[in-house]
N, C-alpha and C positions, 0 to 999 in steps of 0.2 A: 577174451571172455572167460571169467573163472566159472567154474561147473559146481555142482550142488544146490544147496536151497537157496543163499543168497548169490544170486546170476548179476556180473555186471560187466561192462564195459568200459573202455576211453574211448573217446570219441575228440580226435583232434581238427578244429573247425579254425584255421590260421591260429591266431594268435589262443587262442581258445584251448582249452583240456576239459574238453564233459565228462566227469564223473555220472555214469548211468548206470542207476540199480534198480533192478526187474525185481517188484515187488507183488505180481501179478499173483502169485501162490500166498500171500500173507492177508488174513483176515481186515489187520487193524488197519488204518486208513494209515500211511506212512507220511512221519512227522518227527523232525528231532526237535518242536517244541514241545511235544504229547507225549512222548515216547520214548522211554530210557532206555528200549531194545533195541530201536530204530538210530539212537544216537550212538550207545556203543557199537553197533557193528559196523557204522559209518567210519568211527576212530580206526576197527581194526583193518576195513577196506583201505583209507584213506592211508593205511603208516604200509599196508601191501603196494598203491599205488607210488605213491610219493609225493605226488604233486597233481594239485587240480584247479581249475580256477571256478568251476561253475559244476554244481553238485544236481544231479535232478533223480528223482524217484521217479517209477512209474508201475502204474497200478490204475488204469483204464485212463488216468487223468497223468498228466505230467504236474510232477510238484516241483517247482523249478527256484533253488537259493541258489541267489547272484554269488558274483567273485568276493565282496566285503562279508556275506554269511558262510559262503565255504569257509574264508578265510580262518574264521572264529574259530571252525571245527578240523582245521587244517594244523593250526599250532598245536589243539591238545593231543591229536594224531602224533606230534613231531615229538613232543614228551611223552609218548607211550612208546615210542621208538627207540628216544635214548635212554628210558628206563628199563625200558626190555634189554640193550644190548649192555646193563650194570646188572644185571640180574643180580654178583655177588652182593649188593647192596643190600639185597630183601632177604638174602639166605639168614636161615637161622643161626653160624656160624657167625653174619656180620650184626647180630644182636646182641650175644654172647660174650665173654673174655677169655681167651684161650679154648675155645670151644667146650666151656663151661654152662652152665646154662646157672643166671641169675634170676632175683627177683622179677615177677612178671616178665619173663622172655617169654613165655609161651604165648601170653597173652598178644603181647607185640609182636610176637609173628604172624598171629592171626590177621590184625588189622593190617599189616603190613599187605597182607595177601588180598585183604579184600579191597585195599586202595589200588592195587596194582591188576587185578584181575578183574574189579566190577564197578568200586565209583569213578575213578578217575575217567574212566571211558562213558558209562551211563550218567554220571551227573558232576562234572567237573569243578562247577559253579559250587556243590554242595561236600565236593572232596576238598575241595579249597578251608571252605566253612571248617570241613570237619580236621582237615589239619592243622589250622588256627588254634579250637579247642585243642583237641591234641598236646600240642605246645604247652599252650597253657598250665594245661593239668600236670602235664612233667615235670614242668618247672616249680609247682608249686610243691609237689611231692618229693623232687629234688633234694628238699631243704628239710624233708625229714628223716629220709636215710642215712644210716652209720656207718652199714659196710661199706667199704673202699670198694670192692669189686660189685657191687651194687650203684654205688656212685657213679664210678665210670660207663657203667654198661647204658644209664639215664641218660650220664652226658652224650655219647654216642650215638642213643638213638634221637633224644632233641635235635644233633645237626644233620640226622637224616631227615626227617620229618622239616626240618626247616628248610635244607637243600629242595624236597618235594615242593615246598610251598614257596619258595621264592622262583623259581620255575613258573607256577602259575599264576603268580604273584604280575610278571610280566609279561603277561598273555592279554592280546586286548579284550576277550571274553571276558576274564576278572576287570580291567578295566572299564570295559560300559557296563558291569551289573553290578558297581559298584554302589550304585546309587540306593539301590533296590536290596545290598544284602543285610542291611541291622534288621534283625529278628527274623531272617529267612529262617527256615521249615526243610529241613533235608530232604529230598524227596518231591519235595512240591516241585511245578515247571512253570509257575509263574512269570519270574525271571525271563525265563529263554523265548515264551511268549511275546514278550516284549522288543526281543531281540531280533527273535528268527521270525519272515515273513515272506514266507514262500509267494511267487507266480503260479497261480492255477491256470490252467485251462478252463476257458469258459464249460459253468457249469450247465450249461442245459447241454452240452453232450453225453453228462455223465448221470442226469439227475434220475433218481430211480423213478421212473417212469411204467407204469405198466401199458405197455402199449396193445396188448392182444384185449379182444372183449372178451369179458369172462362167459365160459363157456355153456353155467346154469343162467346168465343173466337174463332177463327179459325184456328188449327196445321197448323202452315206452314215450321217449321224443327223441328230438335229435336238431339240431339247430345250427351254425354258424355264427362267430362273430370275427372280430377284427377284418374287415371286410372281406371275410370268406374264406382268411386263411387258417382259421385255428377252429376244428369240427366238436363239438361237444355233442355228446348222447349219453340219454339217461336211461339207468335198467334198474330193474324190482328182480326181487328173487321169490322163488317160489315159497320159500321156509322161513323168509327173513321180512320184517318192513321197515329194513335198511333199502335207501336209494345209495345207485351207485353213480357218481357224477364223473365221466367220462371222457379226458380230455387230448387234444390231438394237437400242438401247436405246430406249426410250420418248422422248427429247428429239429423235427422228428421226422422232419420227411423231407430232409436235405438229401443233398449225394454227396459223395465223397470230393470234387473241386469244391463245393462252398463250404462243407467242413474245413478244407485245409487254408480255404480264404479266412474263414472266421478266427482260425486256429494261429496264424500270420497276424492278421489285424488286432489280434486280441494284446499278443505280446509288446505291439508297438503301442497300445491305447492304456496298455497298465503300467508304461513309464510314468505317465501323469497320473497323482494323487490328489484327488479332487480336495479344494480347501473348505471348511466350514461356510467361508463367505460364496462360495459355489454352488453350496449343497443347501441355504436357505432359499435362493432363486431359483430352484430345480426345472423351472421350466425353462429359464434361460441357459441352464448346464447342459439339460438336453439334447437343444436347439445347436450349441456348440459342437455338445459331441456326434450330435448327428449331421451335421458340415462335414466336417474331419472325416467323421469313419465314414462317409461316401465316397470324398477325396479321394482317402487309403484303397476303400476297393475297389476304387477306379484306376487308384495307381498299382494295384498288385495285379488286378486283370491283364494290362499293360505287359505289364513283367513278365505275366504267366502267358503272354499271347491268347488269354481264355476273351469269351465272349459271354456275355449275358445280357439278359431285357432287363429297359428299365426298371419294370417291376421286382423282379428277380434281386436288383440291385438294392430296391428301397427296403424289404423285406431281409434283408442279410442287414443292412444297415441298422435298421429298428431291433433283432434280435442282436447286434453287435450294442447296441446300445444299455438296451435289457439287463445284457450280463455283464456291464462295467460299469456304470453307474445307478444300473438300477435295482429290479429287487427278483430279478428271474421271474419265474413262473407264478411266482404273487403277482406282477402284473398281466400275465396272460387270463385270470381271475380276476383281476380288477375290472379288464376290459368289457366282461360279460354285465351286461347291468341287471339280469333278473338276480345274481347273488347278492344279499344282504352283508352277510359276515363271512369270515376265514378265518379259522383256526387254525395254529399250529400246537402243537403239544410234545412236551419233553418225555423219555427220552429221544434224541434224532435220530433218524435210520430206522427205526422200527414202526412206526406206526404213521397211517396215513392224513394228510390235512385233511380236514371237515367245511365244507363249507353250509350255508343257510339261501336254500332258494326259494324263490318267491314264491313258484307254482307247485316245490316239492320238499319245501321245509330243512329238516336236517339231511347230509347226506355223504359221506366219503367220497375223496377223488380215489384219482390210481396215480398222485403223486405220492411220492414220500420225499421229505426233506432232510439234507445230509449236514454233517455239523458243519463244515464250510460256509454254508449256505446260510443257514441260520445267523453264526457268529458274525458273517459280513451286513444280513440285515440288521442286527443289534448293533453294528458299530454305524452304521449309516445313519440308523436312528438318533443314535447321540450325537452325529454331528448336525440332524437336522433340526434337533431340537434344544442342543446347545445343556441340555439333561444330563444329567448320570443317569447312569444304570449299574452298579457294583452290589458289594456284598451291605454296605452302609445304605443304599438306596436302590434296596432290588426292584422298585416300581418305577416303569416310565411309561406316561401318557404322555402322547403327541400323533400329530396330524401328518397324511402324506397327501401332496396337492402332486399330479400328475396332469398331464394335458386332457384327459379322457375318464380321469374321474378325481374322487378325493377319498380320503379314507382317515379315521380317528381309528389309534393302534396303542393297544394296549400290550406293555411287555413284562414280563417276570425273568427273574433270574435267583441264582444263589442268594442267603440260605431258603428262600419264601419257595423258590422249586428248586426241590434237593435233585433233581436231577439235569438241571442245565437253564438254555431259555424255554420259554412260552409265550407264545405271542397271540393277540384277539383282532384283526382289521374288519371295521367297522364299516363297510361301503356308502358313501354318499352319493347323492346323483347331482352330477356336475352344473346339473340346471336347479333352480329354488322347484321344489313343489309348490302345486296351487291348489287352491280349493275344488276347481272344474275336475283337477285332476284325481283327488279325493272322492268326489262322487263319482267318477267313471270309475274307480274304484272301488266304490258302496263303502269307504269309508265312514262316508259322511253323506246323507241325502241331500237334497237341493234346498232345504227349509232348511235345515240344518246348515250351511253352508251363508244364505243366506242372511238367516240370524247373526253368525259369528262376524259378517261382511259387518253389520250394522254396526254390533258393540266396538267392532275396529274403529270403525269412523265416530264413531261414540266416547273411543277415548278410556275406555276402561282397564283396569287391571285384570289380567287373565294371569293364572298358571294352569299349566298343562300336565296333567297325570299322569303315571302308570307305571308298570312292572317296565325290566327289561325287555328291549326289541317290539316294543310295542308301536311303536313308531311317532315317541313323544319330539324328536327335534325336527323331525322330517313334517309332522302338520305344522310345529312351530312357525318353520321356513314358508308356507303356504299362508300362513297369519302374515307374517310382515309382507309378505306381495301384496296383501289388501292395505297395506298404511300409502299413504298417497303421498308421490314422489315431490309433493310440495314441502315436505316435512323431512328434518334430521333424524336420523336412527341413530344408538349407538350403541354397540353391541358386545356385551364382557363373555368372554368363556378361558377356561383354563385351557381345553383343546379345540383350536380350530375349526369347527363345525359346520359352522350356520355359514349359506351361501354368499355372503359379503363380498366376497371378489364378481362374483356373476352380477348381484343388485347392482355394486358400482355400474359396471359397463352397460346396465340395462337403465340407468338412470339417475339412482336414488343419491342422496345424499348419507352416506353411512362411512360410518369409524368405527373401523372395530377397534376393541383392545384387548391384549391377551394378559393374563393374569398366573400367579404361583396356581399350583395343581395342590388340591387342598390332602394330596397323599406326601407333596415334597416335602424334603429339612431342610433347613439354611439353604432356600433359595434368595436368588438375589433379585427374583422376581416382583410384582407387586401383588399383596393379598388382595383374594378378588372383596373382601370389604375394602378397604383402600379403595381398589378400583370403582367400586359403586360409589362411594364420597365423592370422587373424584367428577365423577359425574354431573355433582351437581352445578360444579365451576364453569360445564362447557355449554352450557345454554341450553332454550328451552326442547329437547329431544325427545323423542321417544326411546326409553329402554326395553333394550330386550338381553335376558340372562338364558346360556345357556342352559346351564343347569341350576336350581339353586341345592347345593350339598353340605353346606355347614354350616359355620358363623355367619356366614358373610348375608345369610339371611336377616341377619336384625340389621343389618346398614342397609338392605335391599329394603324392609318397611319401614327405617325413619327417613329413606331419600320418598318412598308413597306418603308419606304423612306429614312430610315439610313441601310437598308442592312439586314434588319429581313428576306426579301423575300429571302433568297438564297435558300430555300426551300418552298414551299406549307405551304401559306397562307389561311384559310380558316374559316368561321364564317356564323352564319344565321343572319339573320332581317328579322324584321317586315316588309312586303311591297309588294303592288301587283304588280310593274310593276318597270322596271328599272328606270325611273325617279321616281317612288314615293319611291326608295331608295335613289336617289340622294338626292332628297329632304328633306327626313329623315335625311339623313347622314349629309347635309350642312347649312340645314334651321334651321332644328327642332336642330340638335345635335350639331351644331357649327363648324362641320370640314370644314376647309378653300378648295374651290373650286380645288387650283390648287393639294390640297393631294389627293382630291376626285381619282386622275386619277391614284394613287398605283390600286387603282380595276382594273384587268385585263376583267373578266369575270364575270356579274350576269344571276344566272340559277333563274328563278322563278318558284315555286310550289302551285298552286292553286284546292282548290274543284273544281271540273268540276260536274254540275248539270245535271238529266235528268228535259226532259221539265215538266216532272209533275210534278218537286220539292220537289218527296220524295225521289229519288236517289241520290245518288254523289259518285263521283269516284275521284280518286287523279291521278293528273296529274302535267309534270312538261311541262310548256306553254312555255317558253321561255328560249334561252341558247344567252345571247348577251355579244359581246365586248365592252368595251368601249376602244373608241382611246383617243389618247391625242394632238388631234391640238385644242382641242375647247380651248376660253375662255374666254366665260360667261355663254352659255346654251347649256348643252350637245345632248338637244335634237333638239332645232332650230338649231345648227350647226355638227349637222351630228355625235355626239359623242359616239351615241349610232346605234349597227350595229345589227342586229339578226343574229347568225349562224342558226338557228335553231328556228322552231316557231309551234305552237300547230293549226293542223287542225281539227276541231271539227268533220266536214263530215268523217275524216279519223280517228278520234279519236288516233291522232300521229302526233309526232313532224317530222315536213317536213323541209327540206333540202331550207337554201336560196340563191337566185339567188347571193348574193353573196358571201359565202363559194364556192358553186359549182364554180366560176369563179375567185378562187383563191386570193381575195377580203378581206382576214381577217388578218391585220395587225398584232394582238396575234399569230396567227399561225405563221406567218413570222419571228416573233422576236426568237419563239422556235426553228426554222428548223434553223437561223442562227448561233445557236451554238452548230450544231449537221452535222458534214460533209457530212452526207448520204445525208442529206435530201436539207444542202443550198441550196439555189437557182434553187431546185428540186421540187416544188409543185406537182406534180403526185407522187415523191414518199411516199411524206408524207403524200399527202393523201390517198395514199394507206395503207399505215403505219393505220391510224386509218380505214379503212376498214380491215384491217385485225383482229386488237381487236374489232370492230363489229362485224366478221364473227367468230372469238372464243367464244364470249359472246353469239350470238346467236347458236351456238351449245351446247354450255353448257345447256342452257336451253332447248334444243331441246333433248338430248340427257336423260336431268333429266325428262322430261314427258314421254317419252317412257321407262324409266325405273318403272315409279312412283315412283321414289324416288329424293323428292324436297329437305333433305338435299343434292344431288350434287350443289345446288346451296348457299348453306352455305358456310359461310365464311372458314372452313378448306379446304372446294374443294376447291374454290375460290383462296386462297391463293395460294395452290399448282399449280392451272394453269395458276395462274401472273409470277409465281417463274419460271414454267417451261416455261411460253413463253418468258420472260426475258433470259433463259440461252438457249433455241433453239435459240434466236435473236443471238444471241452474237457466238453461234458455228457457224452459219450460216454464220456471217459476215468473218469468220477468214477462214471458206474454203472455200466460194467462193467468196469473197471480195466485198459483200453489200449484204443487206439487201432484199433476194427474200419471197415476202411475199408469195408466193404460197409453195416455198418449209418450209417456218415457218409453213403455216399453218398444210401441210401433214405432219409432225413429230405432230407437237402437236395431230393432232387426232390421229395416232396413241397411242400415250399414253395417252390419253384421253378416251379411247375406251379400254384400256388395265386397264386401272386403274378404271373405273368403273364397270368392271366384278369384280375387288377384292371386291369392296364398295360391291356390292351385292352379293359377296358370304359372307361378314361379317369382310374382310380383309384390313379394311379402314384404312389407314394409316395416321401416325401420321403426325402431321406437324412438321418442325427441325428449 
């Protein structure tokens, strides 16, 4: 064990020589790809050792390079050996002629000194580079000197400098960064990144975690999830209206045998390098890795003569999983479904993730994430979404599907954040939102809800408005639960969003397709215009766009203007108000005025603030038509109408004077192709008072039971289904449509089918 500040050992394990250096006194995270202090003193341990096969740092975490990465750092060790035992080579004497001192000798003993004392050890790869030059320049200068004793002293020092680089010259280190050195940057550690790729220990042993509750905090809830093993509590401060979000996962309240199990399991599960084609199926890599690492700790148990309970097992298992192919303590977050979003923010190790909670908006955790951490979810990300992310393409949108939720993830990197990554996950709820759900919500009232039930079935063009976080793709997903499962969907987004794996299994007929990110270069992806064309090839469906953000808006209204609408048309934008969609749509994005008018219907979705500004609530403000007599300004000539409009005193969308007075041309056009209702306005709006007065029972009925999945989409479905097929018995034996006798059937079975749900009897959807 040598003494002083760099402490290390050998450690001989058979066939085995561990190089171990106690790095527990040094700040920087220890790294001979980061690090040209960390790599020199490695060269100078390594040429004190002699020989090692397996190199490990440690510094709360073990950084562990295999026998082919010592190796790398083992050769330049062995030429700092035998350059050290030539020393005359570097004397000023062996620069010199007759221990004269020539042209630039002084100078060349300088460099001589700092190849032999600082790069060769600290940056190998770039002493190499810089000997090459060297060379060079000698040679070229060679051939303009006249003194003789000038001459010689050139030539002499060119075969030193050459002898130095042919040395390095065959070292496999210059050999695999060979690829990588035209136009290298002395000093950068690019290169060696590519090279060197330490074994960490799993990071949630190490993850700055602040585990004490802070001291001025003030409990103000406290909750469990993952079934009861990971404790969240939330605290206010007296001085502050920062919330603190307070997290407890079960790998923090291990003992020391399942640390050392984890710690064992970890090193045999990071042989495997998950492939891209692994890491697009995440749920089925999972599912693998969590076989294996149960296996494993059932075989190290074994080994170790230990005992543990199933449970105990499954739980090491799931946190063994976590920190090898998944995303650490981002999924311990993900699991919580009141959080909306997670922020990460550069620089790493200082500052803490952010998340966005439902009942307490913005708020700090008491994680902090370390660069390890980060850099492994930036590369996971690229492999799941097949994306760059570099200095040419510092933006990458993409999606993470997990068993227990979904998430759209926004990341930055160099030069766009001059400080490293940043990352945005977007939480989805793993089930489609419904409309029941919205109003238990007060998103949306029961009229309100109602109404939109109709234009669904009506066939219209909707887009959906608003600012960020407003909750414009989450109603979107509650609009397509009302298109009825007799009908094709099909669904464009650049990121992954909209519950399309959930519809499938729940019934629907839906395709999605994913499209370039209208931030990507020379993707080989399809642009989502293409993709909307594309559209029109695959029969008569209803469209729904995630988002609409660029061009691909004018292919989104020549597919509404050539006959794409024969079904439910439907997309979100950017926009608080129905003209600053128009404006969006025609100004900023180029769509010509008179296509503007394929939109039938903009619902806008806005935060709603309380006056102290630490509250907000989601609310959808406005549900307006546009007509089509305008044309120049939809809004100076009357083109824009409100069915529906958000009363803040009522905290609900009220009813306007003209819908109530039969006033809304979009209604019209649907009753005109529907014989109950032509030229019947009472009956059609009764028609959607009666799916108000279903939705608002649904809801009514799932709080008296407490039980809020009846407002999930499996109820949900079944009571579209069923009041579709009561409409329809209803019309055939009494010859129209009596919404009172619709409704009394439906509650009957409504009321019958939820005594099954609560005895356990929930039935499938078909």
């Amino acid at each position: 064990m040598a003494e002083g500040v760099w402490k290390y050992e050998v450690i001989r394990e058979g066939e085995e020589i561990i190089l171990r250096i106690d790095c527990e006194n040094f700040t920087k995270t220890p790294s001979l790809e980061d690090d040209p202090v960390y790599m020199a003193k490695t060269v100078e341990i390594l040429a004190e050792v002699g020989n090692a096969t397996k190199l490990v740092f440690h510094q709360k975490r073990d950084f562990e390079y295999d026998y082919d990465q010592t190796l790398l750092v083992l050769e330049i060790a062995q030429i700092y050996i035998k350059l050290s035992r030539q020393k005359g080579l570097f004397s000023m004497d062996a620069i010199t002629l007759n221990g004269k001192s020539t042209k630039n000798s002084d100078g060349r003993y300088i460099q001589l000194q700092n190849i032999m004392s600082k790069l060769l050890k600290e940056d190998p790869i770039g002493c190499y580079v810089e000997l090459k030059r060297m060379i060079r320049i000698e040679r070229i200068n060679l051939d303009k000197l006249l003194n003789e004793n000038d001459i010689e002293a050139s030539k002499r020092y060119i075969a030193l400098l050459t002898y130095i680089f042919q040395l390095l010259d065959k070292t496999r280190l210059v050999a695999l960064a060979q690829p990588h050195i035209a136009g290298l940057k002395i000093g950068t550690r690019d290169i060696y990144r590519e090279l060197f790729h330490p074994i960490i220990k799993p990071d949630f042993m190490f993850t700055k975690l602040q585990a004490a509750y802070p001291p001025e905090g003030e409990e103000i809830d406290s909750y469990t999830i993952d079934d009861d093993n990971t404790e969240i509590t939330l605290f206010s401060y007296p001085d502050s209206v920062k919330y603190l979000y307070h997290v407890m996962p079960p790998e923090f309240k291990m003992g020391e045998e399942e640390y050392d199990l984890l710690d064992m399991a970890r090193k045999v599960m990071a042989e495997h390098k998950p492939t891209r084609e692994e890491f697009v199926n995440p749920k089925r890599m999972r599912e693998i890795f969590s076989n294996v690492g149960r296996d494993l700790i059932e075989e190290l148990l074994r080994y170790r003569n230990l005992k543990l309970s199933s449970e105990q097992i499954d739980m090491i298992t799931a946190v063994l999983v976590r920190y090898t192919v998944g995303f650490g303590l981002i999924e311990v977050l993900l699991k919580d479904e009141k959080i909306q979003d997670i922020s990460v923010n550069s620089p790493y190790g200082r500052s803490p993730m952010y998340i966005v909670h439902a009942d307490y908006a913005d708020c700090f955790t008491n994680i902090i994430p370390t660069k390890t951490e980060v850099e492994s979810w930036a590369s996971k990300l690229r492999m799941i979404s097949g994306r760059p992310l570099d200095e040419a393409n510092p933006i990458l949108d993409t999606e993470l599907k997990l068993g227990f939720a979904t998430a759209r993830i926004s990341t930055i990197t160099e030069p766009l954040d001059p400080t490293g990554l940043a990352f945005s996950f977007r939480r989805h709820r793993n089930k489609p939102w419904t409309l029941p759900l919205f109003v238990h919500a007060k998103m949306v009232n029961p009229l309100a809800a109602g109404l939109l039930s109709f234009l669904i079935d009506g066939t219209r063009t909707l887009l959906i408005a608003g600012t960020r976080s407003s909750g414009k793709s989450s109603f979107l997903s509650s609009l397509m639960v009302e298109i009825m499962r007799r009908y094709r969907i099909i669904t464009i987004e650049d990121t992954l969003e909209l519950p399309t794996d959930s519809m499938r299994e729940l019934g629907w007929n839906i395709q999605p397709m994913k499209v370039a990110s209208a931030l990507s270069k020379g993707s080989s992806e399809m642009s989502a215009s293409d993709g909307i064309r594309s559209t029109l090839r695959l029969g008569d469906s209803s469209l729904i766009i995630g988002e609409v953000r660029s061009k691909e808006a004018v292919a989104l209204y020549e597919a509404m203007r050539v006959g794409a609408a024969a079904n439910v048309v439907a997309g979100t934008i950017h926009g608080d108000s129905p003209y600053g969609v128009f404006d969006r749509v025609v100004n900023d994005i180029g769509v010509p005025k008179t296509s503007f008018k394929a939109t039938d219907i903009i619902i806008v979705a806005n935060p709603v603030k309380s006056a102290d500004g630490i509250h907000r609530k989601r609310r959808v403000t406005q549900i307006t038509e546009v007509r089509k007599h305008w044309e120049d300004d939809p809004m100076l000539e009357g083109g824009f109408v409100d069915l529906m409009k958000y009363d803040s005193k009522k905290d609900e969308l009220i009813v306007s004077d003209d819908l109530l007075n039969g006033e809304s041309e979009i209604l019209k056009l649907i009753a005109a192709n529907i014989p109950d209702f032509a030229g019947d306005w009472d009956a059609m709006w009764g028609n959607i008072e009666l799916r108000a007065k279903i939705k608002e029972a649904q809801v009514k009925y799932a709080v008296q039971a407490n039980d809020l999945d009846i407002l999930e989409a499996p109820f949900t479905i079944r009571s579209n289904d069923t009041f579709h097929l009561l409409s329809e018995k209803c019309k055939k034996e009494v010859g129209s449509m009596d919404s009172k006798r619709i409704f009394t059937d439906w509650d009957i079975w409504a009321k019958r089918e939820i005594k099954k749900w609560q005895k356990g009897e929930k039935g499938k959807t078909e």
